[in-house]
matplotlib code that plots the C-alpha trace (Angstrom):
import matplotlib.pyplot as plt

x = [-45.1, -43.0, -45.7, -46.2, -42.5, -41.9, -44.8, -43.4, -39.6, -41.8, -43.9, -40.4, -38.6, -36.7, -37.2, -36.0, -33.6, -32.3, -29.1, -28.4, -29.4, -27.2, -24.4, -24.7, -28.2, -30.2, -33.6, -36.9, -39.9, -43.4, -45.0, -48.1, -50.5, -52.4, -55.8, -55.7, -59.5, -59.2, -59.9, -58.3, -55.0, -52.1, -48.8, -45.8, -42.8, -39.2, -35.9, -32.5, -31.3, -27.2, -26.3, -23.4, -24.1, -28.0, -32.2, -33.7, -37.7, -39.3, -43.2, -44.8, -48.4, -50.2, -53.8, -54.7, -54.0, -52.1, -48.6, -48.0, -46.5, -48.3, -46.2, -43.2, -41.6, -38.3, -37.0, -33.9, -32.0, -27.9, -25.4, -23.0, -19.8, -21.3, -20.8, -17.0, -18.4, -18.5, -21.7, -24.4, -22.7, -20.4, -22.7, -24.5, -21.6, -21.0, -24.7, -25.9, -25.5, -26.9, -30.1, -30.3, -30.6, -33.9, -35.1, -37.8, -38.4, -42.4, -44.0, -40.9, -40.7, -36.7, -36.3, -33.3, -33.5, -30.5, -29.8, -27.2, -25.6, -27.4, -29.8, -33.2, -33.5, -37.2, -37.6, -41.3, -42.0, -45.6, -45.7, -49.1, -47.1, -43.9, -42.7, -40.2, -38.8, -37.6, -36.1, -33.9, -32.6, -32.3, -30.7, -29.1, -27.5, -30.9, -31.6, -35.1, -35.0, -36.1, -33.4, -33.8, -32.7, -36.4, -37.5, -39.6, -43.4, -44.2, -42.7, -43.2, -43.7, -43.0, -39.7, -39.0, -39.7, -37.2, -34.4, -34.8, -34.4, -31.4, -29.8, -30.5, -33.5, -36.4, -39.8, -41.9, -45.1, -47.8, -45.2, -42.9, -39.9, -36.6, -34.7, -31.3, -29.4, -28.3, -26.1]
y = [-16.4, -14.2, -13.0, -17.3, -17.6, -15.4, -16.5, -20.0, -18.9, -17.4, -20.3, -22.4, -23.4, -26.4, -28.2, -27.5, -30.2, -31.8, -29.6, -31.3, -35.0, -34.6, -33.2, -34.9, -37.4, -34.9, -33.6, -32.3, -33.8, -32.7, -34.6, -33.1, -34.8, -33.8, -34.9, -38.7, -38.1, -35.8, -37.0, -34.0, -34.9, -37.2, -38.3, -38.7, -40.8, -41.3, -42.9, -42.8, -46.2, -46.2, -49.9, -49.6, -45.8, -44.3, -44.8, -41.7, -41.5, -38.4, -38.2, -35.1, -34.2, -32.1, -31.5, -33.2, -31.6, -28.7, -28.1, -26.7, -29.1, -28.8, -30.8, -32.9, -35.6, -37.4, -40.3, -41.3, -44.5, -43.4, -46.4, -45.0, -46.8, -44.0, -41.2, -42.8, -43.7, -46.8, -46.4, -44.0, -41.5, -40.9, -40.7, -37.7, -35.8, -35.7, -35.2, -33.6, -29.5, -30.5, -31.4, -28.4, -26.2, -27.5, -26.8, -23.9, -23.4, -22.9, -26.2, -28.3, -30.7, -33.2, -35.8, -38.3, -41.9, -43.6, -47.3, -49.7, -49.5, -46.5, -43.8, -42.6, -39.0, -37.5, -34.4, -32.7, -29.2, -28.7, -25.6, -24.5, -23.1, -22.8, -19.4, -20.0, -16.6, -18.0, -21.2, -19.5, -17.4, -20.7, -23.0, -20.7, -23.5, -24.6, -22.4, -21.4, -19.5, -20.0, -20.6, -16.8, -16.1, -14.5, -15.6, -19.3, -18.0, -22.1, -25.5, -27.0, -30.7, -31.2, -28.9, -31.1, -34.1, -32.9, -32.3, -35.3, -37.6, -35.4, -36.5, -40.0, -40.6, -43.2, -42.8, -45.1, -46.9, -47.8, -47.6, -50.1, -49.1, -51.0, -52.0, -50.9, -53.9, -52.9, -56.0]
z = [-29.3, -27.5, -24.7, -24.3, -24.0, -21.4, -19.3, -19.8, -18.0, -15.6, -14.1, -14.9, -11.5, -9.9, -7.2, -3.8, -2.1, -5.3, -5.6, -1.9, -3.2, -5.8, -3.4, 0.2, -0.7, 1.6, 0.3, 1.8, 3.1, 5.0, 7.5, 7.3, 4.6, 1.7, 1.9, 0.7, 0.2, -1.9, -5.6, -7.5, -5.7, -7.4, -6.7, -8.5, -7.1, -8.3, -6.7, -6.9, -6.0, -5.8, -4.4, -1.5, -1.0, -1.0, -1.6, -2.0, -2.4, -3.7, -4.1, -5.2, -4.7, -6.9, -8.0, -11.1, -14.2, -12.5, -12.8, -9.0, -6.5, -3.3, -1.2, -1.5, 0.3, 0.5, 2.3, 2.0, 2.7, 3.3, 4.2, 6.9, 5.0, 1.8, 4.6, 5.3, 8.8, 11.0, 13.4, 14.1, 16.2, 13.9, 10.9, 13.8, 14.0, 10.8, 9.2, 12.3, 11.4, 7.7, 9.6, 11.6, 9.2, 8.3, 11.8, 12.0, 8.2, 8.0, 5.7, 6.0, 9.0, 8.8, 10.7, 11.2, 12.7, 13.3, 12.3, 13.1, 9.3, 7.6, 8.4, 6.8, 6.6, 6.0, 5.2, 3.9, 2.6, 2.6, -0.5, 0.8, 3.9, 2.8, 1.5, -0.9, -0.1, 3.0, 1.9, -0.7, 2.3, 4.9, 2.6, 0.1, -1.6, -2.8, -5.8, -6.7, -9.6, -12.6, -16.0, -16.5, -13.7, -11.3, -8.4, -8.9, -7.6, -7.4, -7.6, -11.1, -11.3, -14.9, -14.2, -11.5, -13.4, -16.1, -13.3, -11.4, -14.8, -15.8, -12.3, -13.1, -11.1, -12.4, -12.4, -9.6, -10.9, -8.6, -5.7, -6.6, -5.4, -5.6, -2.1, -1.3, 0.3, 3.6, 4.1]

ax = plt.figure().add_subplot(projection="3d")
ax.plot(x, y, z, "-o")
ax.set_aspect("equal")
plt.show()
């Protein structure tokens, strides 16, 4: 039992980006694709859907059966009057150095676009690239160990399913997602 439980902790980990949803509604996405053709490969989506402030979308892809998140994406929906802001370039100026740092990190691609009463941030990190090594020293307020403390070796999707209900996230069938009302 004891040689189980400790291989357990080890595979355990969390998933990158969600300490930052849960702080400033910023996660990761990838804009590079996992092969839709393939027929080992699923996806799982959730969404965080806070009316007057945020939508984020987060879909992980992962072969079926298997426990290791290839890739994961985020989208996500942010009113400007959530940020404390009036207009776009003010909602740049102040979310503008959050996005940079995701600039040059191998597997993870961010991009911001600009809207005339929120933005939609997209962020990807593609884990078959990505060294997790070098996201833990990049965005150092992501944390990618595991609960006892080592190194995560992989991104864990029932882990990650377990964090992202704790923070209040709901699971997305057949891509229903709700809409956040922009008005």
């Amino acid at each position: 039992m004891k040689v189980r439980i400790r291989f357990v902790k080890k595979k355990l980990s969390i998933v990158l980006g969600l300490i930052i949803v849960a702080v400033t509604f910023f996660t990761l996405t990838n804009q590079k694709t996992v092969s839709a053709n393939s027929s080992r490969v699923e996806t799982v989506s959730y969404q965080l859907l806070k009316e007057g402030v945020a939508d984020v979308r987060l879909t992980y892809y992962h072969n079926k059966g298997n426990d290791k998140v290839l890739k994961q994406t985020a989208e996500s929906k942010i009113l400007y009057s959530a940020l404390k802001v009036t207009d776009a370039q003010a909602a740049k100026e102040k979310v503008g150095s959050q996005s940079e740092k995701y600039q040059g990190i191998t597997g993870v691609q961010e991009s911001v676009a600009y809207k005339d009463v929120y933005l939609i941030e997209k962020v990807s990190v593609d884990y078959t690239q990505a060294n997790l090594n070098e996201l833990a020293k990049k965005l150092p307020e992501v944390n990618i160990n595991t609960p006892s403390g080592k190194r995560a070796t992989y991104i864990s999707l029932k882990q990650s399913e377990r964090f992202l209900k704790k923070q209040g996230y709901s699971k997305v069938k057949n891509g229903h997602f709700k809409e956040l009302k922009v008005n």
